[in-house]
C-alpha positions as CSV (number, residue, x, y, z in Angstrom):
1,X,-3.3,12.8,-12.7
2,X,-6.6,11.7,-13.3
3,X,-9.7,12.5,-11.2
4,X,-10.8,9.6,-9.3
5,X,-7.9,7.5,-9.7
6,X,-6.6,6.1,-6.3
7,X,-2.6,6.1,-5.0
8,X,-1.5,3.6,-2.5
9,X,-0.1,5.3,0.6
10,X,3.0,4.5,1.5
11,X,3.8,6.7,4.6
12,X,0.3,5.5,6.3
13,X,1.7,1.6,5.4
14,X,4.8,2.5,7.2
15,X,6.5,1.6,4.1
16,X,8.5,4.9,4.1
17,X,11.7,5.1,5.7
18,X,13.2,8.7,4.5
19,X,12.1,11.4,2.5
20,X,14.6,13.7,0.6
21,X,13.9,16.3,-2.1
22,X,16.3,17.1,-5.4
23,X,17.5,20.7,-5.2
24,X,15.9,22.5,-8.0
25,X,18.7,22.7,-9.6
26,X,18.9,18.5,-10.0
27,X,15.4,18.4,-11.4
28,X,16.3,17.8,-14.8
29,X,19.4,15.8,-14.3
30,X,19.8,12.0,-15.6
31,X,18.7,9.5,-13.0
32,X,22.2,8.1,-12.5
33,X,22.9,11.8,-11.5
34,X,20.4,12.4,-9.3
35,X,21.4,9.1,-7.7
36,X,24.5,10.0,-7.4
37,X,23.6,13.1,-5.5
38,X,21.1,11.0,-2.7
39,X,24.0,8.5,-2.5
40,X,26.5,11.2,-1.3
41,X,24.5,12.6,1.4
């Protein structure tokens, strides 16, 4: 990231309605796998 640059914040915009985390083990899996694994749970 550079210095300086600005983010938007979601969570403060209520804009976030759940937050999950990939097992470390998913971290370098394909999107549609990691997809996969947020849509079972």
């Amino acid at each position: 990231m550079k210095l300086g640059t600005q983010y938007p914040d979601f969570k403060k915009a209520g804009l976030i309605i759940k937050s999950d985390e990939l097992p470390e083990e998913m971290w370098f899996a394909s999107d549609k796998q990691q997809f996969k694994w947020l849509d079972a749970r």
